[in-house]
C-alpha positions in Angstrom: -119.0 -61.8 31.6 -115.8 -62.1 34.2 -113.7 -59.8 33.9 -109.6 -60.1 32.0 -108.3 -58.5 35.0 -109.4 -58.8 38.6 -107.8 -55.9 41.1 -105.8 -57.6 43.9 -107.6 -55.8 46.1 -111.0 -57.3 45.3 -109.7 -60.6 46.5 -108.4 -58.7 49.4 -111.8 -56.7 50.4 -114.2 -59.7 50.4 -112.1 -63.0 52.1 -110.8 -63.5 55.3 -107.9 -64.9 55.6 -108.0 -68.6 57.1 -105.6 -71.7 57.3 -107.1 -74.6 55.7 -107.7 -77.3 58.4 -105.2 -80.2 56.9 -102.9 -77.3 55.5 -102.2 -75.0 58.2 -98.7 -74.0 57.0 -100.5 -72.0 54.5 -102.8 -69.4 54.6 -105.5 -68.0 51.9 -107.8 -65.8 51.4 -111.4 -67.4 51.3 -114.9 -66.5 51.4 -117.4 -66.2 54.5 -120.4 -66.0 52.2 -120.4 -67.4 48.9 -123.4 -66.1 48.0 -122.0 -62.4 49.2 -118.6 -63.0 47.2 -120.6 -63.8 43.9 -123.1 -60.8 44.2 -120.0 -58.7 44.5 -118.1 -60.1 41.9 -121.3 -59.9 39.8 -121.3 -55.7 41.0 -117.2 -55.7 40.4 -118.1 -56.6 35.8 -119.0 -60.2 36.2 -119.0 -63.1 37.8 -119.6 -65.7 35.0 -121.4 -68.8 35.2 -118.9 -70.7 37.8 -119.4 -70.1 41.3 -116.3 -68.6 43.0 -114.2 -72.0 43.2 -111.2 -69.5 43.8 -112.4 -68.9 47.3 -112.3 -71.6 49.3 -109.7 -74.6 50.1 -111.6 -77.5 48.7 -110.3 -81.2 50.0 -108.8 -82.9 46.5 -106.6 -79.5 46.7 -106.0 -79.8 50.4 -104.9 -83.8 50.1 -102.4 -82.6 47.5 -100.5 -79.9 49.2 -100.4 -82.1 52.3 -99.3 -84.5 50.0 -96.4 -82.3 49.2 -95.7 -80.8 52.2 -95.2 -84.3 53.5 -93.4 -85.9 50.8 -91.3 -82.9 49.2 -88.7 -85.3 47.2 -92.3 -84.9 44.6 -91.5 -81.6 44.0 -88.2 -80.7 45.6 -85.9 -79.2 42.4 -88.4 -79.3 40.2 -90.8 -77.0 38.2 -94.4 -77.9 38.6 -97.6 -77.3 37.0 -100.6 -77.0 39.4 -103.7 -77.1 37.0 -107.1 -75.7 37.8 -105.1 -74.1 41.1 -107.8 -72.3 42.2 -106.9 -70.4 45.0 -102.8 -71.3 44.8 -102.9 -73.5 47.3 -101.0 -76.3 45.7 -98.9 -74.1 43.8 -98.1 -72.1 47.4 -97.5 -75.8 49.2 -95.0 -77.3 46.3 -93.0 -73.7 46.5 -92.6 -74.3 50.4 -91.6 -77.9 49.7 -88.8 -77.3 47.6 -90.2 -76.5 43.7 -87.9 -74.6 41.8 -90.6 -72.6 40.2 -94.4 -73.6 39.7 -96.7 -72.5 36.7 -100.0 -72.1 38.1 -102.9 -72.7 35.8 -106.6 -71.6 35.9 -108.8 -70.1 33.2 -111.1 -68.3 35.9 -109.6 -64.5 36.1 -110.8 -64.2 39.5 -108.6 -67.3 40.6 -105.3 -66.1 38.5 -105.1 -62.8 40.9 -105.9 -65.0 44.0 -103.0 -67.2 43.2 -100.9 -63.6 43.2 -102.2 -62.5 46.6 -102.2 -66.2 48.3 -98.0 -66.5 47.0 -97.3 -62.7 48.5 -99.7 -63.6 51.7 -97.5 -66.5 52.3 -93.8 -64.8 51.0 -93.9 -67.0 48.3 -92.4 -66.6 44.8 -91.1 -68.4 41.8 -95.0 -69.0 41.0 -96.0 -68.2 37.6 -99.3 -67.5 36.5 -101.3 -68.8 33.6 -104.8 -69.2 31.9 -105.8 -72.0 30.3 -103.6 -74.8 29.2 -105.4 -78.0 27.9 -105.5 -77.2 24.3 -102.0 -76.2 24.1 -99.1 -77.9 24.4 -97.7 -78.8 27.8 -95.4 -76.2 29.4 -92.0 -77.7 29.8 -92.9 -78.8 33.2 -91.4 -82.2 35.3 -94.4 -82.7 38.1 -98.0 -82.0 37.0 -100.5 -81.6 40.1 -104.1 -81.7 39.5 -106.4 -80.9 42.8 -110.1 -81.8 42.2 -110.2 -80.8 38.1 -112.8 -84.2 37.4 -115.6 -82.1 39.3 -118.1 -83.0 36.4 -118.1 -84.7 33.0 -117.0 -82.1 30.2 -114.0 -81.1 32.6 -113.0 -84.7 33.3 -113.0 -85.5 29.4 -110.7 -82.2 28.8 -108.3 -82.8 31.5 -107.6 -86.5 31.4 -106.0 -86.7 28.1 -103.9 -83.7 29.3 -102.5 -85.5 31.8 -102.3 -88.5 29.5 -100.2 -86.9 27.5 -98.2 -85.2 30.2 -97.6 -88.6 32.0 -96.6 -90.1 28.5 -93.9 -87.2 28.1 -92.5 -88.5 31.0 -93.7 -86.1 33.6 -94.9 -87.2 36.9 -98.9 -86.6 37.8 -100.6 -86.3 40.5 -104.0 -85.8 41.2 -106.4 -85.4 44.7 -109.5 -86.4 44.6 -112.2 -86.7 47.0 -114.0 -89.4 45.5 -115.4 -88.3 42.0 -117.5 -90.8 39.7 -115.5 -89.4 36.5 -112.2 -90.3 37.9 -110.8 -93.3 36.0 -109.8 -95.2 39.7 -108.5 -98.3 38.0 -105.8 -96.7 35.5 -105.0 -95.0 39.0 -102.0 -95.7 41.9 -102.8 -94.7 44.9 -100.2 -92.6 46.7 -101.7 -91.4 49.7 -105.4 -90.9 51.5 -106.4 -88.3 53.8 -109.7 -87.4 56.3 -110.0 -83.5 55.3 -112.8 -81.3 57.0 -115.2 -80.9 54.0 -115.8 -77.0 52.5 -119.4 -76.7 53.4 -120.4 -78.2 56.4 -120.0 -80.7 59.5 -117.5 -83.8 59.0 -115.0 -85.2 56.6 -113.9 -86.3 53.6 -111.7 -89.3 52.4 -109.6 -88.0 50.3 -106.9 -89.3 48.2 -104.2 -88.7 45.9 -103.2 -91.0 42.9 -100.6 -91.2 40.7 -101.4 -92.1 37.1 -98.7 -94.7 36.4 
């Protein structure tokens, strides 16, 4: 079973700390060894069933702090949600471009203290930290960004009518993607596509973000 509460220092012990390639205004703490990090977590009171998503800087994330980064009139005097933020990435890029404060959502304990260290690694704060949101109602949020959270079936049928809802509230969403087959594409606008250096291994990834309409 994970743990409630991960020690920063955990996080800080078994990363490195790297710029992701399409991101390099920020920089994270991510694994050299997956395989190492989960054995240690495992050690450290649990590492659940996930793999350590927390750890690296995966491309629908990347694609959507670039995205931010690049056009900060998304975020800029706004309060976001970043859900399924993982490492903090997004949630570190939309406080650099202008966010007036960003709730950061994950339900992985592991991920919720990486966000911490990731803001304070980058002198970032007005970033918030939550567990799980889809079954509640949404925080009162203007921007929702989503990096990668239709990775498999069951997630893509709990977040999607999240962000339904969300866009129906009137809040804008967002979403990167690097091509999953349980994204809904064709109630999708494309707002901008990237090449990002793929997680695990040689080569790229097209990458893009939409904008549910």
């Amino acid at each position: 079973m994970t743990p409630s509460v991960v020690p920063a220092g955990f996080v800080r012990a078994h990363t490195s700390v790297r710029r992701p390639s399409s991101v390099p205004e920020v920089r994270l703490h991510v694994a050299d060894d997956v395989v190492a990090l989960w054995e240690a977590m495992e050690v450290a009171g649990g590492a659940g069933e996930a793999p350590p998503f927390w750890a690296a800087a995966w491309p629908g994330g990347q694609a959507l702090a670039r995205f931010v980064l690049d056009a900060p009139e998304t975020v800029a005097g706004r309060v976001v949600l970043d859900l399924g933020s993982g490492s903090g990435l997004v949630a570190v890029a939309a406080r650099l471009a202008g966010a007036t404060r960003v709730l950061a959502s994950d339900v992985d304990a592991y991920s919720r203290t990486a966000i911490g260290v990731n803001a304070g690694l980058n002198g970032v704060d007005g970033i918030s930290v939550l567990g799980d949101v889809l079954a509640h109602p949404l925080p009162p949020v203007d921007v929702v960004l989503a990096g990668d959270v239709c990775y498999d079936r069951e997630m893509a049928e709990r977040v999607l009518p999240f962000l339904d809802r969300a866009r129906a509230g009137g809040r804008a969403v967002y979403l990167g993607d690097p091509g999953r087959p349980y994204l809904p594409h064709d109630r999708l606008a494309e707002a901008a596509v990237y090449e990002i250096a793929e997680t695990e291994g040689p080569g790229t990834r097209r990458t893009t973000v939409w904008r549910l309409p």
